[in-house]
MARBA-3410 file (N, C-alpha, C, O; in Angstrom, 1 decimal):
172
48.0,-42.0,5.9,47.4,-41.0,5.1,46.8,-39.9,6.0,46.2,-40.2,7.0 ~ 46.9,-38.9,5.6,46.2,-37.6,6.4,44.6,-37.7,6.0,44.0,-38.3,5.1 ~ 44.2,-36.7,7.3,43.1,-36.5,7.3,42.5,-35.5,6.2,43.0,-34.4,6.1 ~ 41.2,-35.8,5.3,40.6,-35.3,3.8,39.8,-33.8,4.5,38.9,-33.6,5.4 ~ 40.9,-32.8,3.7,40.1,-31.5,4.1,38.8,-31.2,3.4,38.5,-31.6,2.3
37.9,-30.3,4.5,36.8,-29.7,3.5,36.8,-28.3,2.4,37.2,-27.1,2.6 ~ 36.5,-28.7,1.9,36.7,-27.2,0.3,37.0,-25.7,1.3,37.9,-24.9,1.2 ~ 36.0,-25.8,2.1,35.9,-24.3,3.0,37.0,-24.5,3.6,37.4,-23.3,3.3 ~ 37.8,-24.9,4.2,39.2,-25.2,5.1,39.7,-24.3,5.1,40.2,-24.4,4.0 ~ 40.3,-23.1,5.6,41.5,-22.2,5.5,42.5,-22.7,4.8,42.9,-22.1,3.7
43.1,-23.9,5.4,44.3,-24.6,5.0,44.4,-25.1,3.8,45.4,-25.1,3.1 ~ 43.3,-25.8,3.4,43.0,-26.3,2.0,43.6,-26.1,0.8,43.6,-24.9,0.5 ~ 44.0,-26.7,0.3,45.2,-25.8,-1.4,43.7,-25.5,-2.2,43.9,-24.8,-3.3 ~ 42.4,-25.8,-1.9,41.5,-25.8,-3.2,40.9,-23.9,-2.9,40.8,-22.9,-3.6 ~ 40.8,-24.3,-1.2,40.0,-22.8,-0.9,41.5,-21.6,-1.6,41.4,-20.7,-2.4
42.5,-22.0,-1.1,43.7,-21.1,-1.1,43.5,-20.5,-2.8,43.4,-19.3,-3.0 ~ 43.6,-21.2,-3.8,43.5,-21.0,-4.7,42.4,-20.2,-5.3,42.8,-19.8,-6.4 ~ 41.3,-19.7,-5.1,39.8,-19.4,-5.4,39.6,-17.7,-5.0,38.5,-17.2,-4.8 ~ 40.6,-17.2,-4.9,40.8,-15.7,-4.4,39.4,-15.2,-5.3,38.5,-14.9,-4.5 ~ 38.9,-15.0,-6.7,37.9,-14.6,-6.8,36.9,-15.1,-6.4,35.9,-14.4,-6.6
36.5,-16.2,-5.9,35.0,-17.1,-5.3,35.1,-16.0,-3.4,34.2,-15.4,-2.9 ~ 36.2,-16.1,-3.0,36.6,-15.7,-1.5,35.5,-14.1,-2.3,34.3,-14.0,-2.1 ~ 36.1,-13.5,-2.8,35.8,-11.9,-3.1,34.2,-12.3,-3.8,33.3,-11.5,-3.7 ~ 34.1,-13.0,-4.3,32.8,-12.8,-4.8,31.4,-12.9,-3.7,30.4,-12.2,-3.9 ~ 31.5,-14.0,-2.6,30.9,-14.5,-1.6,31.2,-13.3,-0.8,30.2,-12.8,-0.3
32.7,-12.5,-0.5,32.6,-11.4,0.5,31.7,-9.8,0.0,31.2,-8.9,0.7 ~ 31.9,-9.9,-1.5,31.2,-8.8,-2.2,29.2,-9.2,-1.6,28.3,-8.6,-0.9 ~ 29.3,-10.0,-2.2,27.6,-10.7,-2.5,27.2,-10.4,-1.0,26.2,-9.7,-0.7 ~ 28.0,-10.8,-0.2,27.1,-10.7,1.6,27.4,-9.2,2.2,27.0,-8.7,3.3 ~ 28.4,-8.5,1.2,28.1,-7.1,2.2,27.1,-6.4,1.4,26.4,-5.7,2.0
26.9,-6.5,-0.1,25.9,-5.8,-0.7,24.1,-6.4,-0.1,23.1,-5.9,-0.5 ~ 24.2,-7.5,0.5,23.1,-8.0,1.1,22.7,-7.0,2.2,21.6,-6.3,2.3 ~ 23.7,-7.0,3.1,23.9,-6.1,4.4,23.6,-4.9,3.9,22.6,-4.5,4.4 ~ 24.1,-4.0,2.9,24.0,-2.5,2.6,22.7,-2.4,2.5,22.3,-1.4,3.1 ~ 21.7,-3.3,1.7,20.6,-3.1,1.1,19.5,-3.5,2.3,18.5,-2.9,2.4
19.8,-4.3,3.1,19.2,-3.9,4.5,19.3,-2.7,5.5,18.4,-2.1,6.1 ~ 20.5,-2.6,5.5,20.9,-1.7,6.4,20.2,-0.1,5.7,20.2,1.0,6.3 ~ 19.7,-0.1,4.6,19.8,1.5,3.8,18.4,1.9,4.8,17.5,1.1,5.1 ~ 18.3,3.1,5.1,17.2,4.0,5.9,15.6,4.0,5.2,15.8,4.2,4.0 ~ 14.9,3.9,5.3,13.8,4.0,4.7,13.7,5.4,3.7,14.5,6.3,4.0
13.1,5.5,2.9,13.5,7.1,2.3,12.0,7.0,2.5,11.3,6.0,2.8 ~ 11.8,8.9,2.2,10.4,9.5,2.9,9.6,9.0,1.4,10.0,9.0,0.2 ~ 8.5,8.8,2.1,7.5,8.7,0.7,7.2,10.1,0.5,7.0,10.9,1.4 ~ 7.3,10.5,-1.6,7.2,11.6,-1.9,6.0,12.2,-1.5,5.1,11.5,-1.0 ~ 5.9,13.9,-1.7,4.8,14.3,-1.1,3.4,14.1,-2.5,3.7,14.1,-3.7
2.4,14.1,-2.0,1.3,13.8,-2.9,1.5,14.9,-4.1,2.1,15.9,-4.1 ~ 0.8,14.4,-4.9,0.3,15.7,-6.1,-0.8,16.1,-5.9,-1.6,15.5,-5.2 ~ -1.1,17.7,-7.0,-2.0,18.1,-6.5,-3.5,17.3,-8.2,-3.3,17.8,-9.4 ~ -4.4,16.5,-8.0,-5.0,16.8,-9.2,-6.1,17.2,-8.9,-6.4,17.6,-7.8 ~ -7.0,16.9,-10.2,-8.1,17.5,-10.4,-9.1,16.3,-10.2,-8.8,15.4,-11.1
-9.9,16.0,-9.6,-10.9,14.8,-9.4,-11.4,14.6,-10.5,-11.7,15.6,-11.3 ~ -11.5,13.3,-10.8,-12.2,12.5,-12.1,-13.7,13.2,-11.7,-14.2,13.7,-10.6 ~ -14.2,12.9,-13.0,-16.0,13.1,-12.9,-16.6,12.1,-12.0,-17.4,12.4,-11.1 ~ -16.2,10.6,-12.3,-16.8,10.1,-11.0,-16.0,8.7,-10.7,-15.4,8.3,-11.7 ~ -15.9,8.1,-9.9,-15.2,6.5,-9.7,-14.8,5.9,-10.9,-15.6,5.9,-11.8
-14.0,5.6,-11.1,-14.1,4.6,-12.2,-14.8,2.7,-11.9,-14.5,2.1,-10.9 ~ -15.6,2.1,-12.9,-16.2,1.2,-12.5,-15.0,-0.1,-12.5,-14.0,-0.2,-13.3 ~ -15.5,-1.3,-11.1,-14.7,-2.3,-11.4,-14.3,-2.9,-12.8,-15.1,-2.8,-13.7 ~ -12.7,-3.7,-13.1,-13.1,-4.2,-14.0,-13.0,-5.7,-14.2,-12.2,-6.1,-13.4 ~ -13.5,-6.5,-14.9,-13.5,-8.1,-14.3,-12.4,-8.6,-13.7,-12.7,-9.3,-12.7
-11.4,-8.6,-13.8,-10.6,-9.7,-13.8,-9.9,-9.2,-12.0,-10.0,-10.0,-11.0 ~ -9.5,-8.3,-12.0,-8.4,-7.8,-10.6,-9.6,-7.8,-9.7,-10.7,-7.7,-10.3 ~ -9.7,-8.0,-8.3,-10.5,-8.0,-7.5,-10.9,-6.3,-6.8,-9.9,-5.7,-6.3 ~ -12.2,-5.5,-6.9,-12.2,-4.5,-6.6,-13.5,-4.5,-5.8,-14.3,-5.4,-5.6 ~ -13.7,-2.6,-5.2,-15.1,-3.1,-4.4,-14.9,-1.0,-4.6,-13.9,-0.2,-4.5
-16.5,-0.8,-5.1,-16.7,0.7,-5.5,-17.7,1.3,-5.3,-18.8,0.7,-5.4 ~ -17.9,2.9,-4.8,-19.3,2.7,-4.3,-20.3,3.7,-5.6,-20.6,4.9,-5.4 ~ -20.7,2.9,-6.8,-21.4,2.8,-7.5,-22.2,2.0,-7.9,-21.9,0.9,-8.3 ~ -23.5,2.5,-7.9,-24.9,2.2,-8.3,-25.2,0.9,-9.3,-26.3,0.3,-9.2 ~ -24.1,0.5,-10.3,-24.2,-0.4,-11.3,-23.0,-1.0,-11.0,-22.3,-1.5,-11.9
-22.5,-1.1,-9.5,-21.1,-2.1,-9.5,-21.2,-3.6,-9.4,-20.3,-4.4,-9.6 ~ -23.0,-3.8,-8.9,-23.3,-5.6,-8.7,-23.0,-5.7,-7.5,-23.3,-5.1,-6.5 ~ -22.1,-6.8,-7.6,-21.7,-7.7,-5.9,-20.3,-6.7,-5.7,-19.7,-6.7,-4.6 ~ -20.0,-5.9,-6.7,-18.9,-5.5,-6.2,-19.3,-4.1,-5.5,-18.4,-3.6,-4.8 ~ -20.4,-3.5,-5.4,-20.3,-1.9,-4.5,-20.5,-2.2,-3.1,-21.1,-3.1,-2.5
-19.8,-1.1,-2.7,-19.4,-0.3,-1.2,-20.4,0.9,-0.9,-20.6,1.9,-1.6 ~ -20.8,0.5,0.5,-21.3,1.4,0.8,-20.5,3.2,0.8,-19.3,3.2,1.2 ~ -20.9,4.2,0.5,-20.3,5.6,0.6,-20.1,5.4,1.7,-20.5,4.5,2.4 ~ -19.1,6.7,1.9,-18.9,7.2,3.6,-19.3,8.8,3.4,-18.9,9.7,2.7 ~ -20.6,8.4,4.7,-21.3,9.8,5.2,-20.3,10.9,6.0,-19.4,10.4,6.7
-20.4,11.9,5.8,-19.8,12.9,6.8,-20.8,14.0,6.8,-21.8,14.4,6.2 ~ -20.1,14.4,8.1,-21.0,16.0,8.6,-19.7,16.8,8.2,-18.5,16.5,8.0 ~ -20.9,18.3,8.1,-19.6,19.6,8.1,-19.0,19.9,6.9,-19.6,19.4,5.9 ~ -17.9,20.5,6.6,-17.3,20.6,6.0,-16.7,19.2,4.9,-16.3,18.2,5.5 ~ -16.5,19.5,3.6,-15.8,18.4,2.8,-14.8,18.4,3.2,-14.5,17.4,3.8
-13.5,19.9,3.0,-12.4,19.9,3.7,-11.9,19.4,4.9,-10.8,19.1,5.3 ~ -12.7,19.3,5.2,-12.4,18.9,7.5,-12.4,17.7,7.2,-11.3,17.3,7.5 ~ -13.4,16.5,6.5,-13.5,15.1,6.2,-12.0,15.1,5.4,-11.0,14.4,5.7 ~ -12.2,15.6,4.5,-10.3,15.2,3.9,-9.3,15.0,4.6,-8.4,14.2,4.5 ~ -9.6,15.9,5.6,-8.1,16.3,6.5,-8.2,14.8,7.6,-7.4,13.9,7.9
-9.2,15.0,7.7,-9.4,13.7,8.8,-8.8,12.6,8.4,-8.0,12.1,9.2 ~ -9.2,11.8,6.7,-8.9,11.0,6.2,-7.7,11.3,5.8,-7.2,10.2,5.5 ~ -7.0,12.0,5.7,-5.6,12.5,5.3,-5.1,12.0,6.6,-4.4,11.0,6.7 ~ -5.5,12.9,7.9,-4.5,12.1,9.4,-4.7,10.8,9.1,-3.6,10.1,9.1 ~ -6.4,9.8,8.9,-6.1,8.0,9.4,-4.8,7.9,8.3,-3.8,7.4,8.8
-4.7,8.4,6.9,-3.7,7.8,6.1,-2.6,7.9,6.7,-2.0,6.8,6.7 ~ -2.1,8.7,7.2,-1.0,9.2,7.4,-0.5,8.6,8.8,0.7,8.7,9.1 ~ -1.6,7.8,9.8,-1.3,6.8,10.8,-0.8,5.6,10.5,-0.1,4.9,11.2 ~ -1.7,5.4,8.7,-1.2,3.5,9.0,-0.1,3.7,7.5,-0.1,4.4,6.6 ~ 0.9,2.6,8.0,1.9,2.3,7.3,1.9,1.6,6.4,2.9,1.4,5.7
0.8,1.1,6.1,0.3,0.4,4.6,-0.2,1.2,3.6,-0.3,0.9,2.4 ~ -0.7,2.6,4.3,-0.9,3.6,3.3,-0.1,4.9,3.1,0.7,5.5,3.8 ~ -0.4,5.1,1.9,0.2,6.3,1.4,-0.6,7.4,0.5,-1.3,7.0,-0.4 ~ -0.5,8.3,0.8,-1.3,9.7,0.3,-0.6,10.4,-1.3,0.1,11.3,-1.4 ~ -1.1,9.5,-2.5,0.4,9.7,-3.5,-0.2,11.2,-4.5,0.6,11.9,-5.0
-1.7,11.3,-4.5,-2.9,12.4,-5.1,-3.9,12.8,-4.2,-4.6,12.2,-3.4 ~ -4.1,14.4,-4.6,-5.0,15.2,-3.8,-5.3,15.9,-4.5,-4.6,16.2,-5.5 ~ -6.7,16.6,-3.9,-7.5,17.6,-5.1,-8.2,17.9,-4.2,-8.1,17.3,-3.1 ~ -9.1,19.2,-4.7,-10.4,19.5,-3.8,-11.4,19.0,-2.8,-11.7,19.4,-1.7 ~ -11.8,17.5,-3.9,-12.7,16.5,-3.6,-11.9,15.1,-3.7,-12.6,14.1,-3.7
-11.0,14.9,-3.8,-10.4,13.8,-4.3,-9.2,13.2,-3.4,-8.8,13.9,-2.5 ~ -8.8,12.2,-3.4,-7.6,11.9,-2.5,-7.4,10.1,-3.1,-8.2,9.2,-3.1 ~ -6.2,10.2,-3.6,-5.6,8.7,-4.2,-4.4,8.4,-3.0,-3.5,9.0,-2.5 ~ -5.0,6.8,-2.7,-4.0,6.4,-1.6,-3.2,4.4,-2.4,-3.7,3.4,-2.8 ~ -2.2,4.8,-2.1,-1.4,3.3,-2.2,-1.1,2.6,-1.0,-0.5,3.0,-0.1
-2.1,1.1,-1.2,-2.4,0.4,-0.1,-1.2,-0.8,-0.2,-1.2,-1.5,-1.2 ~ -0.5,-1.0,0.5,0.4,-2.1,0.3,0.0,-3.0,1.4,-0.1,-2.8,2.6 ~ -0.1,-4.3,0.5,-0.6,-5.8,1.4,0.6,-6.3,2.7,1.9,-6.4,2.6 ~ 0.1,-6.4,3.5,1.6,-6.5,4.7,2.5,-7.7,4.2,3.7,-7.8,4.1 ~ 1.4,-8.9,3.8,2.0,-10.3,3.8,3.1,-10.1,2.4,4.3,-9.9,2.5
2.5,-10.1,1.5,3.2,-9.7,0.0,3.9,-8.6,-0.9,4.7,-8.6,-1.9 ~ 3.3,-7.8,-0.1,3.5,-6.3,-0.4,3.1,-5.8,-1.7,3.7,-4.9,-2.3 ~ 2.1,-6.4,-2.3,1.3,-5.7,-3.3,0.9,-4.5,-3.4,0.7,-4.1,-2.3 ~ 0.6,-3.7,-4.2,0.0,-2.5,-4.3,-1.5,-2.3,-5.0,-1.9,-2.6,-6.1 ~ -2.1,-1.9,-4.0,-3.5,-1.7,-4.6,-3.8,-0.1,-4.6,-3.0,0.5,-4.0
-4.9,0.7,-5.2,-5.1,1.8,-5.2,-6.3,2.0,-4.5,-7.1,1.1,-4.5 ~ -6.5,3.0,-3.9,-7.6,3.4,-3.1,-7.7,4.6,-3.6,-6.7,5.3,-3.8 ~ -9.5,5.0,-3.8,-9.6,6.8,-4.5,-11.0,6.7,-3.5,-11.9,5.8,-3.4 ~ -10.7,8.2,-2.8,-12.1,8.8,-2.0,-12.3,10.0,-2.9,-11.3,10.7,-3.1 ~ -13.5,10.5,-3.4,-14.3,11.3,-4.0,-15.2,11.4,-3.3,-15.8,10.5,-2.8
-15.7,13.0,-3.3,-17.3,13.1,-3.4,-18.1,12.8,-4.1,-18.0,13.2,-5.3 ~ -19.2,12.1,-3.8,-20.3,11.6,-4.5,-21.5,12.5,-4.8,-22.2,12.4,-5.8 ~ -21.7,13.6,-3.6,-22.7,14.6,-3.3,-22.4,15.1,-2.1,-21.2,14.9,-1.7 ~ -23.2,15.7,-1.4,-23.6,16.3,0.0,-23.9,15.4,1.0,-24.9,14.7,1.2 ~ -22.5,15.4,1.9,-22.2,14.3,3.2,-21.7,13.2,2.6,-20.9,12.5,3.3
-21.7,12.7,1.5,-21.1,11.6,0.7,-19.9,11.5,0.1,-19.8,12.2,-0.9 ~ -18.8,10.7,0.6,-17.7,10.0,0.0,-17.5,9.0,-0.4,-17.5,8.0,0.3 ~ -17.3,9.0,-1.6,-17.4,7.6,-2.8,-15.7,7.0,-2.2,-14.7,7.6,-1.9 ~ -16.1,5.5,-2.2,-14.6,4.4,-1.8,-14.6,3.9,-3.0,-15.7,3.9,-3.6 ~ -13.2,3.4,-3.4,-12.9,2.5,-4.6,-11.7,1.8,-4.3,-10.7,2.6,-4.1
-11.6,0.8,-4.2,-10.4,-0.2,-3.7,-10.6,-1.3,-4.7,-11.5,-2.2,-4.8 ~ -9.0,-1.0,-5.6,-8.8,-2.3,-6.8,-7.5,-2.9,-6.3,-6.9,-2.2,-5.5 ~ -7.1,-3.9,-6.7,-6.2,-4.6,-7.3,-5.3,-4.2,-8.3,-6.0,-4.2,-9.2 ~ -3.9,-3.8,-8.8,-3.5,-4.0,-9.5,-3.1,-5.1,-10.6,-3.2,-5.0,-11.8 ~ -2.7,-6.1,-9.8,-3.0,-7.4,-10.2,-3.4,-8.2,-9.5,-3.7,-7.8,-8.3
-3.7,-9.7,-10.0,-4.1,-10.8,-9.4,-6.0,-11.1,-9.6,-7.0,-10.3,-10.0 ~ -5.9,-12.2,-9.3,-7.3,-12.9,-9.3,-8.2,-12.8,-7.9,-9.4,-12.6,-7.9 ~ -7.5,-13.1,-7.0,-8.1,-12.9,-5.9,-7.6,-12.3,-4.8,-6.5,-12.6,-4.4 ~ -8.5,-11.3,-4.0,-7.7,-10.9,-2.7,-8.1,-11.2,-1.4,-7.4,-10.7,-0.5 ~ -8.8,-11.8,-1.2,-9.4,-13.3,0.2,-9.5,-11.8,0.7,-8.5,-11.3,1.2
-10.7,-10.7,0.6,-11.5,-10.1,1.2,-10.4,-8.7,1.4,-11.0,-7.7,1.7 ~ -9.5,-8.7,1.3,-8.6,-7.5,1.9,-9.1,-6.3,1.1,-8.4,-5.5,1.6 ~ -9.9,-5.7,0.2,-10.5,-4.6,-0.1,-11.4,-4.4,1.2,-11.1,-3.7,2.1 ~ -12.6,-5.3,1.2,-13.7,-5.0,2.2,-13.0,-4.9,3.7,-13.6,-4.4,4.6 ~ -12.1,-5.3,3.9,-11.6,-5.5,5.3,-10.9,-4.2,5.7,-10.8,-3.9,6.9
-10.2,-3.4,4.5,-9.1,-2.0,4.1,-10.6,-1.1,4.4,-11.0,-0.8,5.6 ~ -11.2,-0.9,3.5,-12.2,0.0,3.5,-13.7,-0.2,4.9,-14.4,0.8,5.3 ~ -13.8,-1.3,5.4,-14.4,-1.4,6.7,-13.5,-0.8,7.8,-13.9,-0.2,8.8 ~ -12.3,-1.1,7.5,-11.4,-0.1,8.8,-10.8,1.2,8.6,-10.1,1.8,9.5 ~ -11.0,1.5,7.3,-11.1,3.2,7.0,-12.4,3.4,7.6,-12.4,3.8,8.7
-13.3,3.3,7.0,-14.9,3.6,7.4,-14.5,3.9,9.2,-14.4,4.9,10.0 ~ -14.6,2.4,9.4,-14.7,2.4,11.5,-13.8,3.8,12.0,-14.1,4.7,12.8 ~ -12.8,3.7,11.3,-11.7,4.5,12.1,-12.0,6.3,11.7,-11.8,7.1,12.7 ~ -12.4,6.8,10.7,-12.8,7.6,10.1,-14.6,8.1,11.1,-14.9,9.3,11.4 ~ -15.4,7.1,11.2,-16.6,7.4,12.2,-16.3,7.8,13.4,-16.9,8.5,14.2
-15.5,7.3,13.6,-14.6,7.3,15.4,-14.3,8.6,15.4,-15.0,9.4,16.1 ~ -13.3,9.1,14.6,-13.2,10.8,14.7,-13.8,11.5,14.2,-13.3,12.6,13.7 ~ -15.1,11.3,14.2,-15.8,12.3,13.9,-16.2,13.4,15.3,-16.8,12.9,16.3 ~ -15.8,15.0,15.2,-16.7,15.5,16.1,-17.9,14.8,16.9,-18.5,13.8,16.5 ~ -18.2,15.3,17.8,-19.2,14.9,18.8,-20.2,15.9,18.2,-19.9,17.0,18.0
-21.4,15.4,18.0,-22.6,16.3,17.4,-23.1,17.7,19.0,-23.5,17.4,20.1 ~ -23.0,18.5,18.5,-23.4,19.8,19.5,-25.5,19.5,20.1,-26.0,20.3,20.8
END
């Protein structure tokens, strides 16, 4: 008796017969390939709006961190600036526009909405910088979903903050 072929066999009468399984497996792995291979497309350019009256407050459940007066354990310190409001936007406009987890999706006067994407999971969280007053910019970093984010707001907005102090002009 001959030797028992494997299903995959070229020679096999079972593979020979299966002409749609052959096309289905050869379809399935180049649309895998295409969908790898496709270019990054540009993230659209921001919109322009009109700044909310002020932060919106955490809300229980998604994990958030805000820099308002009644947020509890959940507020963030403001970020101070000198000079102009415009020049602080722009600045915070270049850090966004360095890191690849962020995106610049809203803009206004006083205002700037950024989409923070988690490296590990690729979640989407929202980040909104507002003026609070004079030298003051209000942070707000939520969650879209989920229960917990093992610190990644305070760790997002401590290295906006650091990196954002760093470029600041040198005081005259």
């Amino acid at each position: 008796m001959g030797k028992k072929r494997h299903f995959f066999d070229r020679r096999s009468a079972s593979f020979r017969r299966r002409p749609r399984a052959k096309a289905a497996v050869l379809l399935t792995a180049l649309g895998i390939l295409a969908g790898c291979a496709a270019p990054p497309s540009a993230p659209p350019a921001p919109r322009w709006v009109e700044a909310p009256d002020a932060l919106a407050p955490c809300p229980l459940a998604p994990p958030c961190l805000v820099s308002r007066q009644d947020a509890g354990r959940a507020y963030v310190e403001p970020l101070p600036f000198t000079g102009a409001l415009s020049n602080a936007l722009a600045r915070l406009e270049a850090l966004i526009a360095e890191d690849p987890q962020l995106t610049l999706v809203a803009r206004g006067p006083a205002y700037l909405k950024v989409v923070a994407r988690t490296p590990l999971m690729g979640y989407e969280d929202d980040v909104e910088i507002m003026r609070l007053g004079p030298g003051l910019l209000g942070l707000r970093s939520a969650s879209r979903i989920g229960l917990f984010a093992g610190g990644t707001h305070g760790q997002r907005l401590a290295a906006l903050r650091a990196a954002f102090l760093a470029s600041a002009p040198p005081a005259p």
